[in-house]
N, CA, C and O atoms as CSV, one atom per row, in Angstrom:
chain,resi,resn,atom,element,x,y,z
A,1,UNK,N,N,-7.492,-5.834,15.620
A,1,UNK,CA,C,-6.549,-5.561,16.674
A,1,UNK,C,C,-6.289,-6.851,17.457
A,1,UNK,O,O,-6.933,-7.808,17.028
A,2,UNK,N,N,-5.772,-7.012,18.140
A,2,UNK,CA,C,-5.181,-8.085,19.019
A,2,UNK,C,C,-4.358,-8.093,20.262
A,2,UNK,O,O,-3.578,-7.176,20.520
A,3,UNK,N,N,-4.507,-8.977,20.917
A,3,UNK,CA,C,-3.807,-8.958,22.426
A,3,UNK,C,C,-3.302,-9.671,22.773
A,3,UNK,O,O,-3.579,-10.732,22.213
A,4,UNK,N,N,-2.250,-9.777,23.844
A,4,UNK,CA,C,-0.905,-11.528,23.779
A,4,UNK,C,C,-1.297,-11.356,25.183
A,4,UNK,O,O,-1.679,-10.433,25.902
A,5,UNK,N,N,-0.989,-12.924,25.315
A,5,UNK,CA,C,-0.770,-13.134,27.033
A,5,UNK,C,C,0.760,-14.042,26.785
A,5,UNK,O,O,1.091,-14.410,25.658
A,6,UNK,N,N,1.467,-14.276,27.825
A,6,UNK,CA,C,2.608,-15.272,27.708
A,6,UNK,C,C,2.709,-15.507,29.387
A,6,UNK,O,O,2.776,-14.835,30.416
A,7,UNK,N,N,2.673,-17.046,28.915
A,7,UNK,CA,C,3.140,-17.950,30.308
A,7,UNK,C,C,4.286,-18.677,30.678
A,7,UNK,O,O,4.375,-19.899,30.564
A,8,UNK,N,N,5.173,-17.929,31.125
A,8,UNK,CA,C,6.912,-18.762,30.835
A,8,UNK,C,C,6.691,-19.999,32.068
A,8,UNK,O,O,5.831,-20.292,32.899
A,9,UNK,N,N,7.707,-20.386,31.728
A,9,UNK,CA,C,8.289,-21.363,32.470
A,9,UNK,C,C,7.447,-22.309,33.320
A,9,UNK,O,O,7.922,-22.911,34.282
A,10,UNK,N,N,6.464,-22.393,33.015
A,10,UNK,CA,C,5.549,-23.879,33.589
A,10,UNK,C,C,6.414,-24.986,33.203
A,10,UNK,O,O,7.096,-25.389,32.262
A,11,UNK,N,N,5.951,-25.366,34.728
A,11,UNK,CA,C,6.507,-26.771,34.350
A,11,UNK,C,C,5.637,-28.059,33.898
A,11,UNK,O,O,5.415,-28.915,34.755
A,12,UNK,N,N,5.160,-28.222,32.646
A,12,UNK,CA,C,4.524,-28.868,32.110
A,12,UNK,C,C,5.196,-29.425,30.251
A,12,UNK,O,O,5.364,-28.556,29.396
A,13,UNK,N,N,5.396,-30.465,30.042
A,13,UNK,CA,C,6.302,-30.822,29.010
A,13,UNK,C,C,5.631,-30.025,28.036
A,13,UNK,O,O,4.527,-29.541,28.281
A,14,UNK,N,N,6.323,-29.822,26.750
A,14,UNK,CA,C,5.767,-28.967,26.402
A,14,UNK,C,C,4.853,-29.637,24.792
A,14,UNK,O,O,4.132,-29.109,23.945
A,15,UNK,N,N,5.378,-31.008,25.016
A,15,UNK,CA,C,4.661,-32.190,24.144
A,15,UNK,C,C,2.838,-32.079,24.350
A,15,UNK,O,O,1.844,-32.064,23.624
A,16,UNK,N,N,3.088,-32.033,25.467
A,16,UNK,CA,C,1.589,-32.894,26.755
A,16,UNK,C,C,0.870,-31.426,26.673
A,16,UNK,O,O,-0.353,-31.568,26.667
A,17,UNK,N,N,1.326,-29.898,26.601
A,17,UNK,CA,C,0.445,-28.776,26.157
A,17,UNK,C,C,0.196,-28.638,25.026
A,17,UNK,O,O,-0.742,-27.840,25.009
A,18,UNK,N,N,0.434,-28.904,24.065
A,18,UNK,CA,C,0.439,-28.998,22.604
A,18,UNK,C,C,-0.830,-29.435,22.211
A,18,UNK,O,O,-1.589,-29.002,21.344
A,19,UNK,N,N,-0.980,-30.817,23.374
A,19,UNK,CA,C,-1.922,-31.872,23.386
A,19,UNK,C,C,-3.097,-30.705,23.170
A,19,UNK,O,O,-3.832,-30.682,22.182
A,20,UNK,N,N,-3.149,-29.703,24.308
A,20,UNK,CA,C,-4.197,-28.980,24.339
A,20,UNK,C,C,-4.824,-27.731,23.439
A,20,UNK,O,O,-5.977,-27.524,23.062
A,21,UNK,N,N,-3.930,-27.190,23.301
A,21,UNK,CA,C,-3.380,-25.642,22.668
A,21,UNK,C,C,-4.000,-26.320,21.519
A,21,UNK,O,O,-5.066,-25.756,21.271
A,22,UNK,N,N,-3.729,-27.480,20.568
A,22,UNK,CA,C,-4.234,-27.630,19.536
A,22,UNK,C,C,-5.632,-27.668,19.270
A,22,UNK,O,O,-6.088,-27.263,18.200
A,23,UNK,N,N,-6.293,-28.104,20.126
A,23,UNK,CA,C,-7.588,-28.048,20.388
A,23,UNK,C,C,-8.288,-26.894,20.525
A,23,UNK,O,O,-9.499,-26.968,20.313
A,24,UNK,N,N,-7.784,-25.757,20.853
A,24,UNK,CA,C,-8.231,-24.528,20.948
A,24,UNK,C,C,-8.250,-23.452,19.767
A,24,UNK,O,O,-8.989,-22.533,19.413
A,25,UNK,N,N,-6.887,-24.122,19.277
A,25,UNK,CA,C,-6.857,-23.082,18.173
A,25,UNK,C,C,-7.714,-22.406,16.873
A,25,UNK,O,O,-7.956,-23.258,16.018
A,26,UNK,N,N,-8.160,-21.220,16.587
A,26,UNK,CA,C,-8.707,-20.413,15.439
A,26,UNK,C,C,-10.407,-20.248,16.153
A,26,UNK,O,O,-11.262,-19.576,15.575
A,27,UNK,N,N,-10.722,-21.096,17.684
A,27,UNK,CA,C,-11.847,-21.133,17.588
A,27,UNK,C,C,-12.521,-19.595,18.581
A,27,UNK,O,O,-11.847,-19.111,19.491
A,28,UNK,N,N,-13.261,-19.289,18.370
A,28,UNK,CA,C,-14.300,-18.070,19.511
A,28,UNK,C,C,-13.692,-18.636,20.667
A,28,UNK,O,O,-13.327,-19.802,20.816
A,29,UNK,N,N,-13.611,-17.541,21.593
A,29,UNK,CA,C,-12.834,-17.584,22.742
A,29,UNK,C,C,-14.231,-17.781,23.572
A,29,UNK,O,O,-13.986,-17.662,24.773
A,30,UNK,N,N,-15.529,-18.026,23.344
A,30,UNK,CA,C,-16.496,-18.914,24.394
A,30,UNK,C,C,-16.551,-20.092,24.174
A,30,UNK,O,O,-17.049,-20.901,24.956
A,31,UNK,N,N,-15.989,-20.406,22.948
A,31,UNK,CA,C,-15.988,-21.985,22.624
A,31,UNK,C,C,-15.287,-22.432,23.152
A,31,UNK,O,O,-15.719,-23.421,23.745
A,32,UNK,N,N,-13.566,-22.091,23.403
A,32,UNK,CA,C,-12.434,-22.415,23.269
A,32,UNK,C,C,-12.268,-22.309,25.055
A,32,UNK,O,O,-11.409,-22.955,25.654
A,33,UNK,N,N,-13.034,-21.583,25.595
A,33,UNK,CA,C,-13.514,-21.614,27.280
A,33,UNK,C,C,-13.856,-23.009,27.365
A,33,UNK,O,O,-13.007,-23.789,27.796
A,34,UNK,N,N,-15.458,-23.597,26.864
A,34,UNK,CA,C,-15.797,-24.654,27.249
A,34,UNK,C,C,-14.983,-25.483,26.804
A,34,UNK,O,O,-14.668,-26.222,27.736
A,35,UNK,N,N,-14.512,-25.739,25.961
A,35,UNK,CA,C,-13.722,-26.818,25.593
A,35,UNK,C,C,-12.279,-26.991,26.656
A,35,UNK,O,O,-11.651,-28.046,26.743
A,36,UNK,N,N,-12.048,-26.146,27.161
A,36,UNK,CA,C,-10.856,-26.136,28.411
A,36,UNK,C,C,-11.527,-26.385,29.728
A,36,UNK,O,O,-10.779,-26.668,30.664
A,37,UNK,N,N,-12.662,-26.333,29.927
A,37,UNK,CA,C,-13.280,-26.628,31.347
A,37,UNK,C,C,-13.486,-28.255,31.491
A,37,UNK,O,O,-13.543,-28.902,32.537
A,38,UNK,N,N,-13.582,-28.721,30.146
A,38,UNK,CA,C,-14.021,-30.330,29.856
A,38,UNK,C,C,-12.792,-30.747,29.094
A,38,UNK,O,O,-12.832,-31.370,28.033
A,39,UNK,N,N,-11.695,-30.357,29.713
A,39,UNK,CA,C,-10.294,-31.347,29.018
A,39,UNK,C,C,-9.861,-31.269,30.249
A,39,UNK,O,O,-9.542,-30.385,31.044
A,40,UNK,N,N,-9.957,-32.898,30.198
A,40,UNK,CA,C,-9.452,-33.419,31.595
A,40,UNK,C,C,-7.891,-33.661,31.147
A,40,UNK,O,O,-7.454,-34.801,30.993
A,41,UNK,N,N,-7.117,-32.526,30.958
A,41,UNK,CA,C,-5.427,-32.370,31.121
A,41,UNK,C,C,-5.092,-31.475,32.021
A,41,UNK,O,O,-5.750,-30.438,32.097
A,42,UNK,N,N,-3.867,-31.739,32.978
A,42,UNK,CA,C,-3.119,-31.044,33.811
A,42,UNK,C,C,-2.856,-29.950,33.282
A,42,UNK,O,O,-2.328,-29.254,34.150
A,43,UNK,N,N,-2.960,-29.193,31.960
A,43,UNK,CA,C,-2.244,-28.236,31.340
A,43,UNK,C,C,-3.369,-27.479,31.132
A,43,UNK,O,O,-3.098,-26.278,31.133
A,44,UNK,N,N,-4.647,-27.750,30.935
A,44,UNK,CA,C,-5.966,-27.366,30.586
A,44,UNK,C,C,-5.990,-25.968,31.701
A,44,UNK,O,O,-6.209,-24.859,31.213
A,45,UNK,N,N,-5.734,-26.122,33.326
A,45,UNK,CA,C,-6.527,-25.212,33.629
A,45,UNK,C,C,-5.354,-24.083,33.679
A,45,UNK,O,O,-5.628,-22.974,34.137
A,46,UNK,N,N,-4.414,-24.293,33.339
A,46,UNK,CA,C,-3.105,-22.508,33.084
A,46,UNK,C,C,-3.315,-22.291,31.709
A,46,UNK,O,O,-2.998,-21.125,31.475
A,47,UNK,N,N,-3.817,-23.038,30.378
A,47,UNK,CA,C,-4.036,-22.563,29.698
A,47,UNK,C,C,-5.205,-21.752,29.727
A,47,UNK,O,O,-5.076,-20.726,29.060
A,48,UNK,N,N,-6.388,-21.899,30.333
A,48,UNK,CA,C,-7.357,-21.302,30.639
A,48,UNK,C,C,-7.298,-19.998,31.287
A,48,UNK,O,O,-7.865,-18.967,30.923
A,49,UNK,N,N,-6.463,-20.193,32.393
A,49,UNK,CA,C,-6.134,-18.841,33.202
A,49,UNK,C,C,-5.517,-17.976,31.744
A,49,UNK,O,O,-6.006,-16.865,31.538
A,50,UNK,N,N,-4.759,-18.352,31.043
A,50,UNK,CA,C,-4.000,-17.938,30.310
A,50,UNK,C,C,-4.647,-17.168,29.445
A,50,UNK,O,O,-4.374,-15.975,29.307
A,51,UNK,N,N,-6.058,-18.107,28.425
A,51,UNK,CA,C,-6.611,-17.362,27.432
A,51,UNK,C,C,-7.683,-16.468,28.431
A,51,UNK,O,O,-8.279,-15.655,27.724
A,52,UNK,N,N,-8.106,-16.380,29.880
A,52,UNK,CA,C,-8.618,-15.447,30.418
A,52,UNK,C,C,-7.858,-13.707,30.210
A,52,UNK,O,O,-8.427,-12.693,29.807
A,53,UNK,N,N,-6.742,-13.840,30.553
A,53,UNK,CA,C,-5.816,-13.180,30.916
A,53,UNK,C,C,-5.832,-12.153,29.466
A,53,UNK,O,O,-5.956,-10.929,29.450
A,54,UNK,N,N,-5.646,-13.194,28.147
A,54,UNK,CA,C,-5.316,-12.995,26.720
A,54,UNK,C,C,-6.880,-11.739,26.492
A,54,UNK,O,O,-6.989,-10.698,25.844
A,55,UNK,N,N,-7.972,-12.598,27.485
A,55,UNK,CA,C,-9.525,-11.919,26.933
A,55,UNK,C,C,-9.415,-10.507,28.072
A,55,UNK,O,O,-10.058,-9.555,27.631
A,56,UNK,N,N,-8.916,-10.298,29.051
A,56,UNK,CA,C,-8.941,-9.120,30.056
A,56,UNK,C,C,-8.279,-8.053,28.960
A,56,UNK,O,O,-8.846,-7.117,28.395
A,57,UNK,N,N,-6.995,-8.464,28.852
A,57,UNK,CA,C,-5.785,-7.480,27.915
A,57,UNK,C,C,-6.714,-6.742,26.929
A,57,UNK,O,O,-6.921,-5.541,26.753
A,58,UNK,N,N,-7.124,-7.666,26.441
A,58,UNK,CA,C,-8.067,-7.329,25.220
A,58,UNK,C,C,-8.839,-6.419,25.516
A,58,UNK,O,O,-8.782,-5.395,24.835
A,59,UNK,N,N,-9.846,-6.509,26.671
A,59,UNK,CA,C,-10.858,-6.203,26.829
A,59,UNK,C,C,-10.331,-4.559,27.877
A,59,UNK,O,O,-11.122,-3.628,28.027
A,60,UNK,N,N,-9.669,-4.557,28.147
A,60,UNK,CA,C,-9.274,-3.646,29.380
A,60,UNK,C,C,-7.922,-2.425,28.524
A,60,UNK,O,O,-7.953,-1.197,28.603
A,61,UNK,N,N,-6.965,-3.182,27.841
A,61,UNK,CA,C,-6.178,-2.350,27.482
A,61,UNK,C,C,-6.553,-1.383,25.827
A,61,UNK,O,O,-6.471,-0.196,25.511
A,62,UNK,N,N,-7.057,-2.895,24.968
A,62,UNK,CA,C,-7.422,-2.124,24.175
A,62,UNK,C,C,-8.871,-2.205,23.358
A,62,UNK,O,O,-8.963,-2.608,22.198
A,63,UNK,N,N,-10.076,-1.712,24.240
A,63,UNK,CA,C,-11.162,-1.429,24.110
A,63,UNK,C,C,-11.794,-2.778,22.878
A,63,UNK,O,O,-12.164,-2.558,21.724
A,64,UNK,N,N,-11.756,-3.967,23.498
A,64,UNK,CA,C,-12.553,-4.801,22.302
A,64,UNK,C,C,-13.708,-5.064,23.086
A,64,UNK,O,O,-14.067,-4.612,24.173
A,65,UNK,N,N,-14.362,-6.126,22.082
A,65,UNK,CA,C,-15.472,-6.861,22.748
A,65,UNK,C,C,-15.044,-8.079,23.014
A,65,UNK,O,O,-14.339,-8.774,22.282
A,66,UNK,N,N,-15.683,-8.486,24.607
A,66,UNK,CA,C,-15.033,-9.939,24.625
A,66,UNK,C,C,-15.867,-10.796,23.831
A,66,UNK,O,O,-15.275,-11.790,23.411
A,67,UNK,N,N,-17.126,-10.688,23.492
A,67,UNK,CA,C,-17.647,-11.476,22.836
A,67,UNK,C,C,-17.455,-11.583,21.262
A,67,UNK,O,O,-18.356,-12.175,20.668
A,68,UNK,N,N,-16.490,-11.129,20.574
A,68,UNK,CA,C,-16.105,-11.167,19.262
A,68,UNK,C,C,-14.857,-11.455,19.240
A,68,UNK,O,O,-14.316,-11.190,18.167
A,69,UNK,N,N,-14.019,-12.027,20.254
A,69,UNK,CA,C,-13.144,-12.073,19.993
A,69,UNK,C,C,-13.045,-14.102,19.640
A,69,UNK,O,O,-13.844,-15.015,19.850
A,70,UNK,N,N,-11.698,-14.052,19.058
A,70,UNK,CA,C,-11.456,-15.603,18.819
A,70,UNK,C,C,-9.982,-15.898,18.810
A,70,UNK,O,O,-9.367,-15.164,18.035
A,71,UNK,N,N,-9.268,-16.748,19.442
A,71,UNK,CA,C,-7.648,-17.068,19.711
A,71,UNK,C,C,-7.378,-17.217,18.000
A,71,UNK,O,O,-7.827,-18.084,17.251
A,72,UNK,N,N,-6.699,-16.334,17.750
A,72,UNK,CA,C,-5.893,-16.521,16.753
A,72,UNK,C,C,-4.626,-17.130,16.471
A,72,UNK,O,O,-4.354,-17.774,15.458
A,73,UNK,N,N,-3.736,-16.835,17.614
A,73,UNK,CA,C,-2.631,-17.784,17.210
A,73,UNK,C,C,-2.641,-18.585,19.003
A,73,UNK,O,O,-3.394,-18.341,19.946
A,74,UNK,N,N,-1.795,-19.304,18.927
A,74,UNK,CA,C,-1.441,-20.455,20.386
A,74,UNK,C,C,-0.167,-21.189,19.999
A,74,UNK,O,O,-0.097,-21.551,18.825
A,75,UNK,N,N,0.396,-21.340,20.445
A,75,UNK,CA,C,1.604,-21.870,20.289
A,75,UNK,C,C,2.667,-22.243,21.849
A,75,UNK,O,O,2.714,-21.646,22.925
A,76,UNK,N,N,3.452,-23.538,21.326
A,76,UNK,CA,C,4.335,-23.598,23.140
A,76,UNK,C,C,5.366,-23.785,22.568
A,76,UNK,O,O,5.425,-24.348,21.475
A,77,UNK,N,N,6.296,-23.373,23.162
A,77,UNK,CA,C,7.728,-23.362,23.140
A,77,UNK,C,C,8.572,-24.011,24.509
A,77,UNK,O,O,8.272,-23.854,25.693
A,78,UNK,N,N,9.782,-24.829,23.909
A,78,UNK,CA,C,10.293,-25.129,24.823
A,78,UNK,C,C,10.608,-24.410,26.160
A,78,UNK,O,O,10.023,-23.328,26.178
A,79,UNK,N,N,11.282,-24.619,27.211
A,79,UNK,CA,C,11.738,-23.979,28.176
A,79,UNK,C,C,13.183,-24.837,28.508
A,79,UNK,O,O,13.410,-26.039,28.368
A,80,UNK,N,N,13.898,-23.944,28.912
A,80,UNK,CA,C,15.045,-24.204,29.863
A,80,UNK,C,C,14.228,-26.170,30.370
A,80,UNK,O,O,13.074,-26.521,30.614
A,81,UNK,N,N,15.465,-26.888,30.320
A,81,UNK,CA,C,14.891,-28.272,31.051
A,81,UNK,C,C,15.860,-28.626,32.670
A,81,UNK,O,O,17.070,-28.422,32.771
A,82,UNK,N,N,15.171,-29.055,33.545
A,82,UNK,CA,C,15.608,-29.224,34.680
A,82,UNK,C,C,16.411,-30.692,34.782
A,82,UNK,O,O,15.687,-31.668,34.585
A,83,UNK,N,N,17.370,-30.875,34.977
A,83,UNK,CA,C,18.002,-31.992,34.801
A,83,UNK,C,C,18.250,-32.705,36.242
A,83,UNK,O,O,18.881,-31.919,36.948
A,84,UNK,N,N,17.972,-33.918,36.922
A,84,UNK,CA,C,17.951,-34.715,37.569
A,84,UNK,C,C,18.500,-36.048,37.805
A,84,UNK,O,O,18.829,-36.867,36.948
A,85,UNK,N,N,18.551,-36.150,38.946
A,85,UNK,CA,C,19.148,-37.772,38.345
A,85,UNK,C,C,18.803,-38.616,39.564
A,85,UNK,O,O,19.039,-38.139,40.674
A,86,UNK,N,N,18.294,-39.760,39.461
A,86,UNK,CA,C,18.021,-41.203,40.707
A,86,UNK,C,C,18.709,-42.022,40.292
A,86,UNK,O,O,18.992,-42.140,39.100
A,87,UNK,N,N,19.190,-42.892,41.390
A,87,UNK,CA,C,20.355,-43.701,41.858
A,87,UNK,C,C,19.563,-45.080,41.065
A,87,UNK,O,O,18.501,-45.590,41.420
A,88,UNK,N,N,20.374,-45.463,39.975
A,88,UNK,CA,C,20.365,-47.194,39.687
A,88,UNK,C,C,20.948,-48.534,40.516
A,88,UNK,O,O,21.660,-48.715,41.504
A,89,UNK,N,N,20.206,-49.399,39.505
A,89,UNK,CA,C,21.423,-50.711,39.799
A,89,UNK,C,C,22.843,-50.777,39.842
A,89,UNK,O,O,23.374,-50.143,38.930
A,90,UNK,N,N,23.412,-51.200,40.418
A,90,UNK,CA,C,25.250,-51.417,40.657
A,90,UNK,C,C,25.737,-49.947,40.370
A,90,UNK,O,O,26.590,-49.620,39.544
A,91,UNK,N,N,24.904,-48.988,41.359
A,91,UNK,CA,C,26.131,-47.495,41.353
A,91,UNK,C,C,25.798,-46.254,40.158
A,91,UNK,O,O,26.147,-45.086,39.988
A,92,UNK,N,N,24.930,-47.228,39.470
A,92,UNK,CA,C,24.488,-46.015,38.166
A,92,UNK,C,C,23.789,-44.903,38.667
A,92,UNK,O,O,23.149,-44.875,39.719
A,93,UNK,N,N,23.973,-43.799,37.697
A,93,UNK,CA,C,22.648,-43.043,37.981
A,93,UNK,C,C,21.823,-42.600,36.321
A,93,UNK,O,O,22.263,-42.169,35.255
A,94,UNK,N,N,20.625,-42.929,36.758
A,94,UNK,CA,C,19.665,-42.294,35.842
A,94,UNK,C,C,19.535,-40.933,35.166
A,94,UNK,O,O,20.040,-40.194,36.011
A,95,UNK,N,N,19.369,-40.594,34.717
A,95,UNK,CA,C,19.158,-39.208,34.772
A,95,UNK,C,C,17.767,-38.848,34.193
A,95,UNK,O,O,17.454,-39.252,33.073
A,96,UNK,N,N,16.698,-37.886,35.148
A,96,UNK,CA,C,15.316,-37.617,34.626
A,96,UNK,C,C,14.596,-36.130,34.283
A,96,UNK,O,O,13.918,-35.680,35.207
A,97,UNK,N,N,14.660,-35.432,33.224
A,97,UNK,CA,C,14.541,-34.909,32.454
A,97,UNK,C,C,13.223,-33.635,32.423
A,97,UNK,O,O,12.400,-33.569,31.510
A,98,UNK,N,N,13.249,-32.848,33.419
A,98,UNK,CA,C,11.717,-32.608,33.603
A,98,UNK,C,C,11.783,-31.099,32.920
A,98,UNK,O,O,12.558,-30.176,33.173
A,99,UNK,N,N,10.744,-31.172,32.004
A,99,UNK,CA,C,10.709,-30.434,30.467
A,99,UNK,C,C,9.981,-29.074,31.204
A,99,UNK,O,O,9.533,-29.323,32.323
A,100,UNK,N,N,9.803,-27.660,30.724
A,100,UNK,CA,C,9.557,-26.653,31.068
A,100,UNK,C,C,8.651,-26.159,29.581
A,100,UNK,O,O,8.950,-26.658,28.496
A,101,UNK,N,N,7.821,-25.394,29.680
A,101,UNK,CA,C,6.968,-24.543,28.569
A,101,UNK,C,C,6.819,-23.269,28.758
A,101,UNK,O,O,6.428,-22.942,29.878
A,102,UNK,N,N,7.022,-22.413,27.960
A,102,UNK,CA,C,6.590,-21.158,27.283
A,102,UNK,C,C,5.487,-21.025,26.784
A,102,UNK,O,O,5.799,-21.380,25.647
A,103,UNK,N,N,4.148,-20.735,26.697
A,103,UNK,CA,C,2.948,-20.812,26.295
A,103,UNK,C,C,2.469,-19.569,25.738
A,103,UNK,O,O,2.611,-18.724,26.621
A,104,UNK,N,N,2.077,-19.156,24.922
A,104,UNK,CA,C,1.260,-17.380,23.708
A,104,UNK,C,C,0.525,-17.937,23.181
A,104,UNK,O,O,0.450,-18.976,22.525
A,105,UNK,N,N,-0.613,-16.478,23.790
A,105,UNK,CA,C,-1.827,-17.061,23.280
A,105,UNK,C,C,-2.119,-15.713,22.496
A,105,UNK,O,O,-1.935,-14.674,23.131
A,106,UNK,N,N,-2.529,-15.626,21.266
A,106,UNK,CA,C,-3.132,-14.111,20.614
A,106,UNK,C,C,-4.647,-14.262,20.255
A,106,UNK,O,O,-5.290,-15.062,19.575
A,107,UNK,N,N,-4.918,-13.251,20.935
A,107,UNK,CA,C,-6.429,-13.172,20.795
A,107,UNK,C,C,-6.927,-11.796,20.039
A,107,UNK,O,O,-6.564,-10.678,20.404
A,108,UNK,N,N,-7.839,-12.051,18.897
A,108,UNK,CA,C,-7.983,-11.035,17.940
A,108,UNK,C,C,-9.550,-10.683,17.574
A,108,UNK,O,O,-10.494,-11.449,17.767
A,109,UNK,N,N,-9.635,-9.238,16.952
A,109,UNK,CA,C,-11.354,-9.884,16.625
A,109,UNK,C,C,-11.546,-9.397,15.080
A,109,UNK,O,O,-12.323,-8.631,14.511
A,110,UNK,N,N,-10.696,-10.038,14.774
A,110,UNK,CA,C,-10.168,-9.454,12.964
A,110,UNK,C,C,-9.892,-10.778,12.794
A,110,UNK,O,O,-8.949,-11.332,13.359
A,111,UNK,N,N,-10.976,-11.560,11.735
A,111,UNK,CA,C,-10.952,-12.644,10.844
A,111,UNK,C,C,-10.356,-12.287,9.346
A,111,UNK,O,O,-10.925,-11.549,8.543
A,112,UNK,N,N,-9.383,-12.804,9.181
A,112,UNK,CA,C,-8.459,-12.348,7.944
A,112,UNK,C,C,-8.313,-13.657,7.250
A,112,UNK,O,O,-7.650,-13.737,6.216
């Protein structure tokens, strides 16, 4: 069986979560805890809230054990991007680009 969490629209690029999410993936969700408490990334601690969230669902909606469970899938998806712009040399303007993420996390306790 299995359980989703989804985290829209953070604003965190969605390159720089990837960074993390990859690190987590296929492993026991006590492993995949410590390993997010000791990744010193800005993205580390909403993914965390996140696979908490993924282990409650689980644990609350549909009767698992939290201790058998393990993130099965993780994945980020773009978001909507916020578009900006600061003033250049001779009248220009820049334009700066600030990226948004979609974040799913599936947590399962069925090794297939």
């Amino acid at each position: 069986m299995e359980a989703k969490a989804y985290l829209n629209m953070i604003r965190i690029s969605p390159r720089k979560a990837r960074l993390v999410v990859d690190t987590i993936r296929t492993k026991p969700v006590a492993q995949a805890i410590a390993m997010l408490h000791n990744t010193d990334k800005r993205s580390a601690e909403p993914i965390l809230k996140l696979l908490n969230s993924a282990i409650a669902n689980a644990v609350n909606n549909n009767g698992m054990d939290a201790d058998k469970l393990f993130v099965k899938t993780v994945y980020v998806n773009e978001g909507p991007t916020l578009k900006r712009f600061r003033p250049r040399a001779h009248g220009r303007a820049y334009e700066i680009l600030k990226r948004t993420s979609h974040i799913t996390i599936i947590v399962s306790d069925e090794r297939n």
